[in-house]
PDB file with SEQRES, HELIX, SHEET and CRYST1 records, atoms N, CA, C and O in Angstrom:
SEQRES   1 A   75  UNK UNK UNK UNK UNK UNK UNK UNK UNK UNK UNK UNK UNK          
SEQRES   2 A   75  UNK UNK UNK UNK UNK UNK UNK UNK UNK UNK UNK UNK UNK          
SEQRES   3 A   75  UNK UNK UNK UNK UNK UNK UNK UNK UNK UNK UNK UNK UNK          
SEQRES   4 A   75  UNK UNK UNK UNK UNK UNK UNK UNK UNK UNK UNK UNK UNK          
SEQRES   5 A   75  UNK UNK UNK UNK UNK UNK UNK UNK UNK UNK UNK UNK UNK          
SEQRES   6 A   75  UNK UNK UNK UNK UNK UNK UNK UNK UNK UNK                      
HELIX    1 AA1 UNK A    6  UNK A    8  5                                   3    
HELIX    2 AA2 UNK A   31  UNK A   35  1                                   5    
HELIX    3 AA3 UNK A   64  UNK A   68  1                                   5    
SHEET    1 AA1 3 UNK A  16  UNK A  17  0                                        
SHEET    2 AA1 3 UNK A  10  UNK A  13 -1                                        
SHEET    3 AA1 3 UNK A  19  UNK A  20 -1                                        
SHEET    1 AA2 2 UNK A  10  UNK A  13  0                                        
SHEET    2 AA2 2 UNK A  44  UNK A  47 -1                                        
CRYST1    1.000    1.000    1.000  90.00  90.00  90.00 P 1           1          
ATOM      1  N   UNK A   1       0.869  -1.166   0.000  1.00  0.00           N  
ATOM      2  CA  UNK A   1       0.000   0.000   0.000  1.00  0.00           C  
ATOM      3  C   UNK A   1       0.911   1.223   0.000  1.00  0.00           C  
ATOM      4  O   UNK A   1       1.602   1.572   0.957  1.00  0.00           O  
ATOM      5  N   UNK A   2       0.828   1.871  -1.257  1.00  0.00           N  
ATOM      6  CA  UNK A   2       2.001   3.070  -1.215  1.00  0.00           C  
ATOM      7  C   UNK A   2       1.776   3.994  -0.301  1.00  0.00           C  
ATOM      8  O   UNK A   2       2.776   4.319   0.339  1.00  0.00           O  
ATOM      9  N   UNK A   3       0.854   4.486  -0.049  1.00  0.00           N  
ATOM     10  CA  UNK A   3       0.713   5.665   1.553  1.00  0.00           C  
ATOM     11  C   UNK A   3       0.772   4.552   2.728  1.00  0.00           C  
ATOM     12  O   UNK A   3       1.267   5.020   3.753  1.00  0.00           O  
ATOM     13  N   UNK A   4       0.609   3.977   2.771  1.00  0.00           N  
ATOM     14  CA  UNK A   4       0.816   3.361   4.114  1.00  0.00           C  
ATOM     15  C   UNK A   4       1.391   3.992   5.431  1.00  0.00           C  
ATOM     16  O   UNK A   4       2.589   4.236   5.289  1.00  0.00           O  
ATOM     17  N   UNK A   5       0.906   4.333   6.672  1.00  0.00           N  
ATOM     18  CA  UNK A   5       1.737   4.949   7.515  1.00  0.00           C  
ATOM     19  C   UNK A   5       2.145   3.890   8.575  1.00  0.00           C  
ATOM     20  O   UNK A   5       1.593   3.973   9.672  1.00  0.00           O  
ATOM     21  N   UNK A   6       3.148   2.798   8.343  1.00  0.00           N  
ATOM     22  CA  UNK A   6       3.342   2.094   9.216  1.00  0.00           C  
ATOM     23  C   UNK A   6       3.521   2.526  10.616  1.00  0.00           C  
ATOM     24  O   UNK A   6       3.526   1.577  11.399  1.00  0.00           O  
ATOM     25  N   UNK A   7       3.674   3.732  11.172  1.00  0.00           N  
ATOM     26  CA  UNK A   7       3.631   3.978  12.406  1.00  0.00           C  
ATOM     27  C   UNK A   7       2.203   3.807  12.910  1.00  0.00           C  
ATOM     28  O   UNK A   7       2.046   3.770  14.131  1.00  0.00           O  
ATOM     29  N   UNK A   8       1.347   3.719  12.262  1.00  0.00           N  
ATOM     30  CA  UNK A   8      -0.381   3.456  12.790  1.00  0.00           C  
ATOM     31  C   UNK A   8      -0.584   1.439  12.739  1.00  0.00           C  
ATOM     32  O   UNK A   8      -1.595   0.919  13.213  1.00  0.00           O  
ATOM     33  N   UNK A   9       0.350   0.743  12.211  1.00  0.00           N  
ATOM     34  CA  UNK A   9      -0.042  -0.344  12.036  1.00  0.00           C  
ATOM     35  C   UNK A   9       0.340  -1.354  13.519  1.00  0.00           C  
ATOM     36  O   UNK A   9       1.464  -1.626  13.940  1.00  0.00           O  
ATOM     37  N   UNK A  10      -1.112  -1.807  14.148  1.00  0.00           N  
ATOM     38  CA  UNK A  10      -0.788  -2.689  15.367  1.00  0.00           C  
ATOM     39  C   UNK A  10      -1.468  -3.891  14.676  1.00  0.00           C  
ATOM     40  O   UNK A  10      -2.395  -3.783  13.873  1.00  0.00           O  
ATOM     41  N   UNK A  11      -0.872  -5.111  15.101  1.00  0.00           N  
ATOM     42  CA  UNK A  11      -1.318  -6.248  14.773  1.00  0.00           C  
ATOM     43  C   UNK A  11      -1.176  -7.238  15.983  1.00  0.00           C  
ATOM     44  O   UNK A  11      -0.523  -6.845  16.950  1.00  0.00           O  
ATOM     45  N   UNK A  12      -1.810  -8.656  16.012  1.00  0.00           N  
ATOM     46  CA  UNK A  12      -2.350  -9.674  16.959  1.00  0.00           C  
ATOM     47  C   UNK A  12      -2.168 -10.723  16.399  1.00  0.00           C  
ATOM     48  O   UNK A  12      -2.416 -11.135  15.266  1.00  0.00           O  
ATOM     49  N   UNK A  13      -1.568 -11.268  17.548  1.00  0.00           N  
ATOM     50  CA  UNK A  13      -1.733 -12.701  18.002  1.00  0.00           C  
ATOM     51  C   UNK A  13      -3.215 -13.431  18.534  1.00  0.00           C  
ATOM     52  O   UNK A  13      -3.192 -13.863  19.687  1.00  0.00           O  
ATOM     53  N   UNK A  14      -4.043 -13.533  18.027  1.00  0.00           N  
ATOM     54  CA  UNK A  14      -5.533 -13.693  19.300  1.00  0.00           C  
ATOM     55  C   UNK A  14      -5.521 -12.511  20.073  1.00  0.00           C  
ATOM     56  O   UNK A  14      -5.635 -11.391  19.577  1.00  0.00           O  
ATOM     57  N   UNK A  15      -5.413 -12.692  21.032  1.00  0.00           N  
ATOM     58  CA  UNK A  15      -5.300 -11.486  21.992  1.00  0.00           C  
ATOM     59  C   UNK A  15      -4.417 -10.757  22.455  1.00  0.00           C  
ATOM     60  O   UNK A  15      -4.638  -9.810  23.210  1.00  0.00           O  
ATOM     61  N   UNK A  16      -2.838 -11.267  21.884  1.00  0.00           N  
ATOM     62  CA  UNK A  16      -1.700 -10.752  22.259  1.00  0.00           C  
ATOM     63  C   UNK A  16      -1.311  -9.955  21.069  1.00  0.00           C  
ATOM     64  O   UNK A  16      -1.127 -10.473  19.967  1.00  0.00           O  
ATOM     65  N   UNK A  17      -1.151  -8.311  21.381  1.00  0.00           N  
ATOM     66  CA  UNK A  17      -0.585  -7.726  20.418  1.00  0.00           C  
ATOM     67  C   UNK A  17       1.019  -7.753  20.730  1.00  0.00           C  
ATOM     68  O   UNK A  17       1.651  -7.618  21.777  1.00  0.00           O  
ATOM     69  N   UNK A  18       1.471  -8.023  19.153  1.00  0.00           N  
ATOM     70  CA  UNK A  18       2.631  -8.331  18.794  1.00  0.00           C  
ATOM     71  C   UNK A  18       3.435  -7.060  18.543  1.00  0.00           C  
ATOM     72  O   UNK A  18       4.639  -6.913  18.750  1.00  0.00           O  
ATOM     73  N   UNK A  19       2.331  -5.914  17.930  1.00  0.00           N  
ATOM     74  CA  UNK A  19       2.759  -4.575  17.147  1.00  0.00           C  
ATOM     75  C   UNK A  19       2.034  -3.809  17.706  1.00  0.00           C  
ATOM     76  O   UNK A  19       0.919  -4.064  18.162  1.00  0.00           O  
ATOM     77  N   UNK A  20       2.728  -2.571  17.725  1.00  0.00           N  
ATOM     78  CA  UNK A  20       1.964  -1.486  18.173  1.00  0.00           C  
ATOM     79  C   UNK A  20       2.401  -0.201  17.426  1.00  0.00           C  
ATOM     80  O   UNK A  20       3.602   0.070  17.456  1.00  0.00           O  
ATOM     81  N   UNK A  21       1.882   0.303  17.017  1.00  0.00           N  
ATOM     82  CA  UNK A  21       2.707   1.863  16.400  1.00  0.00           C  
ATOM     83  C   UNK A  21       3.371   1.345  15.286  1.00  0.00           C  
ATOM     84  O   UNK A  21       3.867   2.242  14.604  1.00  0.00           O  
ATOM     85  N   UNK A  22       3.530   0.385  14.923  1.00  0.00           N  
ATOM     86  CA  UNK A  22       5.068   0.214  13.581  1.00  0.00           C  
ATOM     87  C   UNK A  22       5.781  -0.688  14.348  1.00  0.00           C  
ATOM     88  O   UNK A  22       6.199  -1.612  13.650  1.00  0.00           O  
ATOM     89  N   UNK A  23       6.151  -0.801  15.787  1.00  0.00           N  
ATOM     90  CA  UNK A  23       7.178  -1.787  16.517  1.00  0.00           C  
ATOM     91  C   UNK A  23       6.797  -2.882  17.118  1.00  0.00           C  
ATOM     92  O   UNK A  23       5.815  -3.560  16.816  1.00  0.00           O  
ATOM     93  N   UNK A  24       7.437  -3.048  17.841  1.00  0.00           N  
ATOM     94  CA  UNK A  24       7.693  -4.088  19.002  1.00  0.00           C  
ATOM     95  C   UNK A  24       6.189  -3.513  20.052  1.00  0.00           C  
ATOM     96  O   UNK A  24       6.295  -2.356  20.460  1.00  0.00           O  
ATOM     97  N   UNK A  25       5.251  -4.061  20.342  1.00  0.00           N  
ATOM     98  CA  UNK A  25       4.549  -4.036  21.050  1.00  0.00           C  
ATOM     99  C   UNK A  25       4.957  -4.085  22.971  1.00  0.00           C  
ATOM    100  O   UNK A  25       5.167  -5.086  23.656  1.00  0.00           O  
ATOM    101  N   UNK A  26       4.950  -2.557  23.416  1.00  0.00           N  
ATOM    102  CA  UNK A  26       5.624  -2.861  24.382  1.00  0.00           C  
ATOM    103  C   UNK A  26       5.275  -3.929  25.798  1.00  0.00           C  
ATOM    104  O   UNK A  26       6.053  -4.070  26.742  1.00  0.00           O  
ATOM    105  N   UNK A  27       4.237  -4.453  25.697  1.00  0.00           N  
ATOM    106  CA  UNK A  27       4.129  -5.679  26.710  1.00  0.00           C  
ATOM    107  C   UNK A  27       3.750  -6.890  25.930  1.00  0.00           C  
ATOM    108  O   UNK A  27       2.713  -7.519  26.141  1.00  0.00           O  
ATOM    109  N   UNK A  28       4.679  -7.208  24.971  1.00  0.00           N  
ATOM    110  CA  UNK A  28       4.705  -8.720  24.082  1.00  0.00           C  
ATOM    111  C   UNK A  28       5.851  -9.330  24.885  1.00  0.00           C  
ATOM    112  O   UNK A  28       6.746  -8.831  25.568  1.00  0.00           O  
ATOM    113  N   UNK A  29       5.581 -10.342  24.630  1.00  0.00           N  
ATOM    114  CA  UNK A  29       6.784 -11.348  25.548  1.00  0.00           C  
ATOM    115  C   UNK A  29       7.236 -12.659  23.771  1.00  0.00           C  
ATOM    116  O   UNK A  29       6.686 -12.820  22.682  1.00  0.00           O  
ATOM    117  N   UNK A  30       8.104 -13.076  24.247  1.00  0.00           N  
ATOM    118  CA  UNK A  30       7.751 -14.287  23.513  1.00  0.00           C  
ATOM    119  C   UNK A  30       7.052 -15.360  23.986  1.00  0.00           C  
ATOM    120  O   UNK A  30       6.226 -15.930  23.273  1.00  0.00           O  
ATOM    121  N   UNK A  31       7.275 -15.690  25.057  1.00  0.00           N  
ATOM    122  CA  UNK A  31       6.366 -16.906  26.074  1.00  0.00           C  
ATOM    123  C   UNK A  31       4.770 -16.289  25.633  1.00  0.00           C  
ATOM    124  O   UNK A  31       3.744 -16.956  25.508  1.00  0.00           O  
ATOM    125  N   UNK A  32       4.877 -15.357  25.518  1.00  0.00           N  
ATOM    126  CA  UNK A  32       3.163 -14.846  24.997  1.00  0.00           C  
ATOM    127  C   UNK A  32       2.634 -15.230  23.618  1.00  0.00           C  
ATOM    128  O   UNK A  32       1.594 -15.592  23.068  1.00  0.00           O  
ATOM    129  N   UNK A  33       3.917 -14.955  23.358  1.00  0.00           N  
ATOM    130  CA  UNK A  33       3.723 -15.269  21.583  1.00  0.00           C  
ATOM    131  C   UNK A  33       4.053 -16.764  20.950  1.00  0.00           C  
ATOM    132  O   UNK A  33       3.843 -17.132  19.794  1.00  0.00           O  
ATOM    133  N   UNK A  34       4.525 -17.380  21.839  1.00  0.00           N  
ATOM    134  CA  UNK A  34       4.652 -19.062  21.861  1.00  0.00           C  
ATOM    135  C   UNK A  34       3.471 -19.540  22.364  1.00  0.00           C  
ATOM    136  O   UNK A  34       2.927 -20.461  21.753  1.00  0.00           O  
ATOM    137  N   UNK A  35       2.902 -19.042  23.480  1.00  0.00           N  
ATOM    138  CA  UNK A  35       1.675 -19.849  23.999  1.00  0.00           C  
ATOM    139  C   UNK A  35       0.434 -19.691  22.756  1.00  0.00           C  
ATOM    140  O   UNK A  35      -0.358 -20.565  22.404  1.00  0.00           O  
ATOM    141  N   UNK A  36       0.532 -18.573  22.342  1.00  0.00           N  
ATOM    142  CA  UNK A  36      -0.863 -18.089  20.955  1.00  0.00           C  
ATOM    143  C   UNK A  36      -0.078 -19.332  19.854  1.00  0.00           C  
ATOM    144  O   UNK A  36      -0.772 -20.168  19.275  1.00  0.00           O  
ATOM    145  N   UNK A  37       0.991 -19.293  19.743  1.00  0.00           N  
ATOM    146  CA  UNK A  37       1.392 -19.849  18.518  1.00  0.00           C  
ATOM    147  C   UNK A  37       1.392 -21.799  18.930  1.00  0.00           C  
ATOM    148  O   UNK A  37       1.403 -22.629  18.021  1.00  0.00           O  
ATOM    149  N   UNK A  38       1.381 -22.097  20.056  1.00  0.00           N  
ATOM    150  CA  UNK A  38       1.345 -23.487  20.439  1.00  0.00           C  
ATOM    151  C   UNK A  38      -0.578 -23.885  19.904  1.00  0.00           C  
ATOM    152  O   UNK A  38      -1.146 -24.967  20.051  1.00  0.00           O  
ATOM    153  N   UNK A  39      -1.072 -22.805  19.393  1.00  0.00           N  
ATOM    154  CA  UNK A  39      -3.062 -23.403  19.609  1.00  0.00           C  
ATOM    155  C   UNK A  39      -3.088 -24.451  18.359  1.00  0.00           C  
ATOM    156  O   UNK A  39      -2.014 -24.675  17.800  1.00  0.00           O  
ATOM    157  N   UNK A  40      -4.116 -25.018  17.957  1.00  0.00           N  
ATOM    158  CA  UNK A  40      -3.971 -25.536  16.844  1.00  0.00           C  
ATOM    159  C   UNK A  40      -4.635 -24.770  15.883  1.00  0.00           C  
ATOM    160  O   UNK A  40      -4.663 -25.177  14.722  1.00  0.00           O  
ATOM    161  N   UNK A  41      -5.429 -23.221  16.346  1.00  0.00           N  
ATOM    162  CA  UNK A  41      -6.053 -22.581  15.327  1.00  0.00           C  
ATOM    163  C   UNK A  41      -5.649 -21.315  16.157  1.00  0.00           C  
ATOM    164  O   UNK A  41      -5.548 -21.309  17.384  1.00  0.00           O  
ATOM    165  N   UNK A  42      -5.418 -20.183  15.284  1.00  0.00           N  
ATOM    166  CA  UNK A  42      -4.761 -19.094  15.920  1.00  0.00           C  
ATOM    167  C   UNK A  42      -5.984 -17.677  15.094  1.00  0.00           C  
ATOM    168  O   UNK A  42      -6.938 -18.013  14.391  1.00  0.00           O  
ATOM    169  N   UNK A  43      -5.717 -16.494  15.336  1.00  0.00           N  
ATOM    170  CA  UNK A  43      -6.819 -15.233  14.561  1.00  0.00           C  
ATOM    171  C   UNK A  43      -5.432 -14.422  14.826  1.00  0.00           C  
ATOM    172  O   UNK A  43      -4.745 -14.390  15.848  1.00  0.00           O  
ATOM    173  N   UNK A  44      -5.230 -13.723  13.469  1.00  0.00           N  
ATOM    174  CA  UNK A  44      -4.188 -12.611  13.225  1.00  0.00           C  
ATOM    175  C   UNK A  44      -4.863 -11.532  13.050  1.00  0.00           C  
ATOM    176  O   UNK A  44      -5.456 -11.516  11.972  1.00  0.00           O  
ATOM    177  N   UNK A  45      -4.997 -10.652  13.676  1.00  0.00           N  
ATOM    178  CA  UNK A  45      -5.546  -9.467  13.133  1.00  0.00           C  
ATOM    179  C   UNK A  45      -4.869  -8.335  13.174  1.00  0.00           C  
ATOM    180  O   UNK A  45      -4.398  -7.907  14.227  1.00  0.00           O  
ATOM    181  N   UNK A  46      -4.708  -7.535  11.665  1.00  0.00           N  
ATOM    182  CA  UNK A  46      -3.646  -6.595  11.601  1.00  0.00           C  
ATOM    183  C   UNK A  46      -4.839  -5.271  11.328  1.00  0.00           C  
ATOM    184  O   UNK A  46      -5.828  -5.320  10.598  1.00  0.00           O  
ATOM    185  N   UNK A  47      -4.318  -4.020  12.250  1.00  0.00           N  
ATOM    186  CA  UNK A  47      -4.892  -3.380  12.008  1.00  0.00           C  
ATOM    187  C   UNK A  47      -4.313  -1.806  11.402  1.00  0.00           C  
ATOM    188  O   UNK A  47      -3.656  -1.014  12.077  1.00  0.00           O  
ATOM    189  N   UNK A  48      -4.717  -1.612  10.053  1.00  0.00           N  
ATOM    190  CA  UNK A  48      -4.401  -0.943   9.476  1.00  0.00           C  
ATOM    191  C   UNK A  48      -4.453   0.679   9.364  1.00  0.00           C  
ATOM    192  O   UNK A  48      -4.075   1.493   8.522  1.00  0.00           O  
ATOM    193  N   UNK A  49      -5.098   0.751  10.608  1.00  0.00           N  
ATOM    194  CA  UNK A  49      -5.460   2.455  10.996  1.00  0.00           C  
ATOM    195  C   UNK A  49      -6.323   3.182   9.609  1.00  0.00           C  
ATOM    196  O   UNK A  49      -6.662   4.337   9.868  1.00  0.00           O  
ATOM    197  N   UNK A  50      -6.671   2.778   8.406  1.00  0.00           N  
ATOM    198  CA  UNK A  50      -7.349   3.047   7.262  1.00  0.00           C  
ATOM    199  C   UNK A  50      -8.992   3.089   7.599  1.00  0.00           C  
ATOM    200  O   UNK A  50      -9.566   3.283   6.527  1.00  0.00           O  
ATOM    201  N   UNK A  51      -9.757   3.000   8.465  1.00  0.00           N  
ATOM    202  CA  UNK A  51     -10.841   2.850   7.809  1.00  0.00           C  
ATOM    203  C   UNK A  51     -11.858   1.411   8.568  1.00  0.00           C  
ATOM    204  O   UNK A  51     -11.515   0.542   9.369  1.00  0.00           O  
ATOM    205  N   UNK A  52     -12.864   1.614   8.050  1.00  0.00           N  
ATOM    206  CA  UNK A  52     -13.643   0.133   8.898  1.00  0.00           C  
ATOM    207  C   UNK A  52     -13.980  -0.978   7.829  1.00  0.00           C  
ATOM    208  O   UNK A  52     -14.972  -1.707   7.855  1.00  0.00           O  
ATOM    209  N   UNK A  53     -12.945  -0.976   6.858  1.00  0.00           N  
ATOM    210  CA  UNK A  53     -13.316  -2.084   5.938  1.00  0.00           C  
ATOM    211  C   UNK A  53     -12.186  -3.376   6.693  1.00  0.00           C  
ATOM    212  O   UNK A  53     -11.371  -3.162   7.591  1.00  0.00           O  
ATOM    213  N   UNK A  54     -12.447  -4.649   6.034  1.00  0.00           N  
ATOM    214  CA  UNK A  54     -12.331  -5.861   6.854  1.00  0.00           C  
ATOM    215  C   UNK A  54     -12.113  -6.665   5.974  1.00  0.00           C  
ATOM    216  O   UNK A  54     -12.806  -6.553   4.963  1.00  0.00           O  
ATOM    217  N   UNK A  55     -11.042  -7.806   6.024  1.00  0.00           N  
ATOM    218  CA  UNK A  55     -12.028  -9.339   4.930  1.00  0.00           C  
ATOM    219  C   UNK A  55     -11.154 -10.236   6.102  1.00  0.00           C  
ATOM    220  O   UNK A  55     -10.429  -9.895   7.036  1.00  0.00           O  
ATOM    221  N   UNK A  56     -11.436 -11.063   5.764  1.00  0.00           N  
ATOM    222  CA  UNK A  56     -11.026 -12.745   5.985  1.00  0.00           C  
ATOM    223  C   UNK A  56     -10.513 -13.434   5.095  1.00  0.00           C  
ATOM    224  O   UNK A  56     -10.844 -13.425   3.909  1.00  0.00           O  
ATOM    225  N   UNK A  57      -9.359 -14.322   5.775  1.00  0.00           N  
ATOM    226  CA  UNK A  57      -8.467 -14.908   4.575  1.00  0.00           C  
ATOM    227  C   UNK A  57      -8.315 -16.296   5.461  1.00  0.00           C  
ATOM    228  O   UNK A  57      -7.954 -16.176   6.632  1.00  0.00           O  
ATOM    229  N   UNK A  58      -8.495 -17.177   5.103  1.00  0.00           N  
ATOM    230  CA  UNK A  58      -8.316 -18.701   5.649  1.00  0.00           C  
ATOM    231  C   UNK A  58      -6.791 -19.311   5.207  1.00  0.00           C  
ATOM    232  O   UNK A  58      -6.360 -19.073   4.079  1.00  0.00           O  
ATOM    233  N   UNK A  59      -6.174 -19.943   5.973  1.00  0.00           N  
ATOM    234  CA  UNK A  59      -4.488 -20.497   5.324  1.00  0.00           C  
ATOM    235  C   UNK A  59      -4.296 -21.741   6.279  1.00  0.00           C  
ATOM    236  O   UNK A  59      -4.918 -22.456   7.064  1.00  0.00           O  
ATOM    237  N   UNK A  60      -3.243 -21.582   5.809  1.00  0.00           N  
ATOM    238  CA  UNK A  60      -2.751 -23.562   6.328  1.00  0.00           C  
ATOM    239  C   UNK A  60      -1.211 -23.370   6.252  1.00  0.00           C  
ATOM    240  O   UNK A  60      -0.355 -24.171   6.626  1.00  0.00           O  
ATOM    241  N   UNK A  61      -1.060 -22.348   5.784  1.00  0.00           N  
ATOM    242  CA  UNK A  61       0.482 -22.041   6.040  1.00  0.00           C  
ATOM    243  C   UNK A  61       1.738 -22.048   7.446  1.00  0.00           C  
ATOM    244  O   UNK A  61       2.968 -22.094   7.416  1.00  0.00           O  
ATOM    245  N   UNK A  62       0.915 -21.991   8.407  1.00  0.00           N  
ATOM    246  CA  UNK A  62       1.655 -21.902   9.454  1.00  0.00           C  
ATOM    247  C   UNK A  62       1.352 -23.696   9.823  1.00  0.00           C  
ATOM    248  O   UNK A  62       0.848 -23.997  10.905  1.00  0.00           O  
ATOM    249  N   UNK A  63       1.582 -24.361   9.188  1.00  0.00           N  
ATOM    250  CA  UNK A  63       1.321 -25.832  10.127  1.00  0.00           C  
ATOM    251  C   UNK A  63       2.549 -26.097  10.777  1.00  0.00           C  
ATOM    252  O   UNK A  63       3.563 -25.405  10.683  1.00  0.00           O  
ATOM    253  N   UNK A  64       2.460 -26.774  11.211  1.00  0.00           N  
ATOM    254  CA  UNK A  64       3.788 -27.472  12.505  1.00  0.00           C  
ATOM    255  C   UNK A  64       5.336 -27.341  11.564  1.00  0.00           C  
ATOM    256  O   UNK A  64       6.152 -26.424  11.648  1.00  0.00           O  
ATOM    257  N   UNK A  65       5.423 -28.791  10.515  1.00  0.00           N  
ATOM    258  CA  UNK A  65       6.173 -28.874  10.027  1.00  0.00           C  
ATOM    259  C   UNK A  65       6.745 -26.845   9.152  1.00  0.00           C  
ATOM    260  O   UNK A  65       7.931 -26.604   8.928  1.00  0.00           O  
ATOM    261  N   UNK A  66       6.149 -26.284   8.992  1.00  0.00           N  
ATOM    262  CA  UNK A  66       6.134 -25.027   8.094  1.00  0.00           C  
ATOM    263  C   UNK A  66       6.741 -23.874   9.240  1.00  0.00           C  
ATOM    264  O   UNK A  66       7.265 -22.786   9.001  1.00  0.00           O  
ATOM    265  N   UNK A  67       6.448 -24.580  10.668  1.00  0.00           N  
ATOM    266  CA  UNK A  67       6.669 -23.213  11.643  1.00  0.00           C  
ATOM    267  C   UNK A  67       8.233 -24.168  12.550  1.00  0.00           C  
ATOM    268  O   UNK A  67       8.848 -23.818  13.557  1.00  0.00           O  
ATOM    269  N   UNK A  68       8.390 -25.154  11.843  1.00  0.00           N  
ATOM    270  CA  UNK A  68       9.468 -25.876  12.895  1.00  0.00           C  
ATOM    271  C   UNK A  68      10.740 -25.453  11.619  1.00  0.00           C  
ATOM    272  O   UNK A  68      11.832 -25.147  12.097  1.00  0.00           O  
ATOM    273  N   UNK A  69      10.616 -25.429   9.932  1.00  0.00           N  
ATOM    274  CA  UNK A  69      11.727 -25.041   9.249  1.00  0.00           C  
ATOM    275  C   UNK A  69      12.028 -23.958   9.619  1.00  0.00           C  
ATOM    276  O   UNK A  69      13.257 -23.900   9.637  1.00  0.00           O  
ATOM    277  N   UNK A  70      11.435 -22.728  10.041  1.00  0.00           N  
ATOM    278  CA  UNK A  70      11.279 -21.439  10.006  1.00  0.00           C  
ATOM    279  C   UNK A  70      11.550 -21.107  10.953  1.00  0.00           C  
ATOM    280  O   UNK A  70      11.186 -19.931  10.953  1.00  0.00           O  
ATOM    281  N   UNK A  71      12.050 -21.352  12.033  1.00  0.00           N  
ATOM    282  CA  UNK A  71      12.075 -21.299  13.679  1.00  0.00           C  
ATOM    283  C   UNK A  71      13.227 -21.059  13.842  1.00  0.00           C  
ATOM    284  O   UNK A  71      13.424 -20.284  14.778  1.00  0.00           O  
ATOM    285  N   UNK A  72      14.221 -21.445  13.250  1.00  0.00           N  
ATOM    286  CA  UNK A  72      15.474 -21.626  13.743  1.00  0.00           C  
ATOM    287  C   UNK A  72      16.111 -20.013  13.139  1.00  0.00           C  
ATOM    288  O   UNK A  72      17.266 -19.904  13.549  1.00  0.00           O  
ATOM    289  N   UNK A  73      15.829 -19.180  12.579  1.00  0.00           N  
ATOM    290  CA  UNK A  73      16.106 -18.155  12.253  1.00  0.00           C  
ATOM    291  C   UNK A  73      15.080 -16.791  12.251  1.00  0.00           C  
ATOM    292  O   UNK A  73      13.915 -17.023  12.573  1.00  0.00           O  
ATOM    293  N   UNK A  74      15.385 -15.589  11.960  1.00  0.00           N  
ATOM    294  CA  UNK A  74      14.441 -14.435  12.427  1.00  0.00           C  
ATOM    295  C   UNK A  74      15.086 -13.974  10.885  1.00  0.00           C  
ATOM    296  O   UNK A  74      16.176 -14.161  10.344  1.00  0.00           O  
ATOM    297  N   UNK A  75      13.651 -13.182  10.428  1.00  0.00           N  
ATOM    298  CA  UNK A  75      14.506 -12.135   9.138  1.00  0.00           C  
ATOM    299  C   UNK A  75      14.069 -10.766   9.469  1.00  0.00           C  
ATOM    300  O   UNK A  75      14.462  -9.813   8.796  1.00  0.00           O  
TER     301      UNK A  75                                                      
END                                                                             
C-alpha cells in the first residue's frame, strides 16, 4: 500500500498484540507469543489504521512442520 503509515499499524496474536505503532509491542513477551502460537487454530488481526473495511483470509500455512523449518532463524 504506497501511503501506508506504518507507524499506525498494530497487529495480533488472538489477543496478544505483537505490534503497536510500527514496533515491538511494548508488553509482548515471547512466552506470549509461543503460547498463541502453540493453539492448533490461531486469529491474526492486523490493524491498518485506514478505515472500517475488513475481509477474511483462511491459510494452512503456518502448520507445525512449516513453523518448525522457520524457527530456527528471524529475518
Amino acid at each position: 500500500i504506497e501511503d501506508l503509515d506504518t507507524e499506525q499499524v498494530n497487529v495480533y496474536l488472538d489477543e496478544v498484540m505483537i505490534c503497536q505503532n510500527g514496533g515491538v509491542a511494548p508488553d509482548y513477551t515471547e512466552e506470549a507469543g509461543k503460547t498463541v502460537m502453540s493453539r492448533p487454530e490461531i486469529t491474526i488481526h492486523i490493524d491498518l489504521a485506514r478505515g472500517d473495511a475488513s475481509d477474511t483470509v483462511y491459510t494452512c500455512d503456518l502448520s507445525y512442520d512449516y513453523v518448525k523449518i522457520n524457527a530456527d532463524y528471524r529475518s
